[in-house]
C-alpha positions in Angstrom: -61.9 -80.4 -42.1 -64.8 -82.7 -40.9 -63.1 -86.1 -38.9 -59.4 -84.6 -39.6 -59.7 -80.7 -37.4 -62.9 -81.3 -35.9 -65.3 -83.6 -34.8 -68.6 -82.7 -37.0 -69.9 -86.0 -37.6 -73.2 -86.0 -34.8 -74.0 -82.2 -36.0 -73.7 -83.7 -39.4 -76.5 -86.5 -38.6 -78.8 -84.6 -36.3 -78.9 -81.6 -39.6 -79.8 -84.8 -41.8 -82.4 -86.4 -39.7 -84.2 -82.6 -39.7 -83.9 -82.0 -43.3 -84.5 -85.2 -44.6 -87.4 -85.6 -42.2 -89.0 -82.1 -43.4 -89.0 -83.4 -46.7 -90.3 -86.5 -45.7 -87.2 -89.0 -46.6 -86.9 -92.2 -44.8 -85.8 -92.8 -41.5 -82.0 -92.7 -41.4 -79.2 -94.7 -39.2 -76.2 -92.4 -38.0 -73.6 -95.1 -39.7 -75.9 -94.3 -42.7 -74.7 -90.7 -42.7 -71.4 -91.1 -41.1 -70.4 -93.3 -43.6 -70.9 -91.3 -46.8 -69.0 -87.9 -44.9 -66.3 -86.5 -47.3 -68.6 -86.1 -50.6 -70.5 -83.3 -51.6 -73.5 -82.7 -49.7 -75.9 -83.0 -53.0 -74.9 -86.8 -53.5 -75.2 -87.6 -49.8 -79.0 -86.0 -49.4 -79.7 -87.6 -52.5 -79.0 -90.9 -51.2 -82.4 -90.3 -48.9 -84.0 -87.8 -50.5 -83.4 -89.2 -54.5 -82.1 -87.1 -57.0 -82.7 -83.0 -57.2 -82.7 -80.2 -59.7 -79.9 -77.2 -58.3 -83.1 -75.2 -57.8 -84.7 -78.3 -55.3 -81.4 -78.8 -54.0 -80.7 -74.8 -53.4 -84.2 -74.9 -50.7 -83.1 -78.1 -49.5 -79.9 -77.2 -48.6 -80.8 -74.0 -47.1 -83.0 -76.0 -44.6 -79.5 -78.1 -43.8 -77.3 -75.1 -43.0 -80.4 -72.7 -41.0 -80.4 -75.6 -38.9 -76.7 -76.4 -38.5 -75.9 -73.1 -38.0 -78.8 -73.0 -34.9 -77.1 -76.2 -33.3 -73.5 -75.5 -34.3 -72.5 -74.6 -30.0 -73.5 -78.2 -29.0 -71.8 -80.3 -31.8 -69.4 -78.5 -32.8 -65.4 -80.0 -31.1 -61.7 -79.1 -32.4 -59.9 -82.7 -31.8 -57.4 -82.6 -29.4 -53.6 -81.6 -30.4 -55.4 -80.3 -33.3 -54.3 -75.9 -32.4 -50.5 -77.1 -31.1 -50.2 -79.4 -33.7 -51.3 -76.5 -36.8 -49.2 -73.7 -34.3 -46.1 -75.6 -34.3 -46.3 -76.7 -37.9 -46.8 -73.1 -39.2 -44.0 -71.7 -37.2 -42.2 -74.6 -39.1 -42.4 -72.4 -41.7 -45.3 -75.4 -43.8 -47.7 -74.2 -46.0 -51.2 -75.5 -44.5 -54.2 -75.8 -46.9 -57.6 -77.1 -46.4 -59.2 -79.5 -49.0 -63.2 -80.3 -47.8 -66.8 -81.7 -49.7 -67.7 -78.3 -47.3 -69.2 -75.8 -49.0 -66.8 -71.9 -48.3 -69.4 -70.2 -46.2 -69.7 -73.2 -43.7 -66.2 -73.4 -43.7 -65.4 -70.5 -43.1 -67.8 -70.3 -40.6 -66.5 -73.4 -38.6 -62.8 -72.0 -39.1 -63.6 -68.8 -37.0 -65.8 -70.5 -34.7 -62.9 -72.1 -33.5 -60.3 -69.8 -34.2 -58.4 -72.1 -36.9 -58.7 -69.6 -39.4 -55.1 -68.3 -39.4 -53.3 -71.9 -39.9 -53.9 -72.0 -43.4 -52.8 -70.5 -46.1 -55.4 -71.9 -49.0 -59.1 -73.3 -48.7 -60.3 -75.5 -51.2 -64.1 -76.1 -51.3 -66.6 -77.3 -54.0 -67.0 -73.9 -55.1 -63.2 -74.3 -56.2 -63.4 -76.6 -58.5 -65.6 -78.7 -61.3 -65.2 -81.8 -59.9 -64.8 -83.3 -56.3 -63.3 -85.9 -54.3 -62.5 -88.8 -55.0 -61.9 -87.1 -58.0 -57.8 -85.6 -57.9 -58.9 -82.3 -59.1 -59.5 -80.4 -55.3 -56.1 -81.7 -54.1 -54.1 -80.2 -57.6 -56.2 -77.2 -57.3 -55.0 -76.4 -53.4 -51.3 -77.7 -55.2 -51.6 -75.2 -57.9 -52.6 -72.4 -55.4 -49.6 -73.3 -52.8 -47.0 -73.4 -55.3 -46.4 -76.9 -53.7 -44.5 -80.0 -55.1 -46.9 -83.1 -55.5 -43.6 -84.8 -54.0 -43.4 -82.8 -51.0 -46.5 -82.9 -49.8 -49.1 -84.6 -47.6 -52.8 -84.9 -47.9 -54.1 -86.1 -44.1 -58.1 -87.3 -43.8 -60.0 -89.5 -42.4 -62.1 -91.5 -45.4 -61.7 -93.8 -48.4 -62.3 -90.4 -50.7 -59.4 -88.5 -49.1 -57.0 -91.1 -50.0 -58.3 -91.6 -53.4 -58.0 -88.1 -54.2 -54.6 -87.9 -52.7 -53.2 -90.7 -54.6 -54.5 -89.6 -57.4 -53.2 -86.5 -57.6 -49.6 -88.1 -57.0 -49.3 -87.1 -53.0 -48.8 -89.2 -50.0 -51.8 -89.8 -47.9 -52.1 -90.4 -44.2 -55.2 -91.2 -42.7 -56.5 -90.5 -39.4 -57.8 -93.1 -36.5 -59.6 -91.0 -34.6 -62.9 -90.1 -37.2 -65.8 -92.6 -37.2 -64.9 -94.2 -40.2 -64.0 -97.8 -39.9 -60.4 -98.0 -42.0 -60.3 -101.9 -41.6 -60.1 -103.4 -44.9 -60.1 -99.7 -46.4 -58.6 -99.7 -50.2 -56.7 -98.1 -51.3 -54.6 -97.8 -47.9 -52.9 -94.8 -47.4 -49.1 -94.4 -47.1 -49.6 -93.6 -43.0 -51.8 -93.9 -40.6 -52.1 -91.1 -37.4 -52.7 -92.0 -34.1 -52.8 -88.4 -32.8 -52.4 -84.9 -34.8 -48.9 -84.5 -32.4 -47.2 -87.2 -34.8 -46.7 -85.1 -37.6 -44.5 -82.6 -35.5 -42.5 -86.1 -33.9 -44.5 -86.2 -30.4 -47.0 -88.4 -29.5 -50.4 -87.9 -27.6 
């Protein structure tokens, strides 16, 4: 979802410089924040905030999403290609599934929002499984609920933990170049790398 569909990463660093401020955390670069995107959002407040009980955690995060919720019209951008590409792919006849560190409500929130909703067939969130990327267990789980061969499939993300998971969970990876990760140098490299969503229906854009 975040850095593949749409571009989240400044409403992701404006909702952690307000929370982590509130509870008085250090001050906080956005490469900082940007750079730990695609884990669960308990181990990336933790990095500023140190480590928290479920119950700490539970207030803590209900600070992050009151407030990302508020700001959600001015941050909130569907990269381009992004509803042509899905469109196309579904009347393709592919099953589509979304595998994110987001937690369902947000998701699902973000989906409508932006009308993305009816691409996919399965949505895998934390709330789906016991453990999370770069652990494989999110990708088999969205496998497992789309009756889909590891062999014919393609996990597509934009960080380090997408393709871990992917690999480890025996699919191909590709990674995407337009997210605010830097992929120079990344390891492990993924099996393709897209310029622009259009590529995986054969344009270009």
């Amino acid at each position: 979802m975040d850095g593949t569909l749409v571009d989240t990463s400044e409403l992701i660093y404006q909702c952690f410089v307000h929370t982590v401020k509130k509870y008085h955390g250090p001050h906080i670069s956005r490469q900082a924040v940007v750079s730990h995107i695609g884990i669960p959002l308990k181990q990336q407040l933790e990095l500023f905030l140190g480590e928290m009980t479920d119950a700490e955690f539970v207030e803590v995060y209900s600070t992050y999403n009151e407030y990302q919720l508020e700001i959600i019209p001015d941050y909130l951008t569907v990269f381009p290609s992004v509803h042509t590409t899905l469109a196309e792919l579904k009347k393709r006849g592919k099953k589509l599934a979304v595998v994110t560190s987001r937690k369902r409500r947000s998701l699902e929130h973000f989906l409508k929002t932006k009308d993305l909703s009816k691409y996919f067939d399965v949505l895998v969130t934390p709330e789906s499984t016991t453990r999370h990327k770069p652990h494989p267990e999110p990708v088999l789980k969205a496998l497992a609920l789309l009756n889909a061969d590891p062999e014919t499939c393609l996990f597509i993300g934009d960080s380090v933990w997408d393709v871990e998971s992917g690999k480890a969970a025996g699919v191909d990876t590709a990674l995407v170049t337009w997210s605010q990760n830097d992929i120079a140098g990344l390891s492990p490299q993924p099996a393709f790398r897209l310029n622009s969503m259009q590529e995986l229906i054969g344009g270009v854009g």
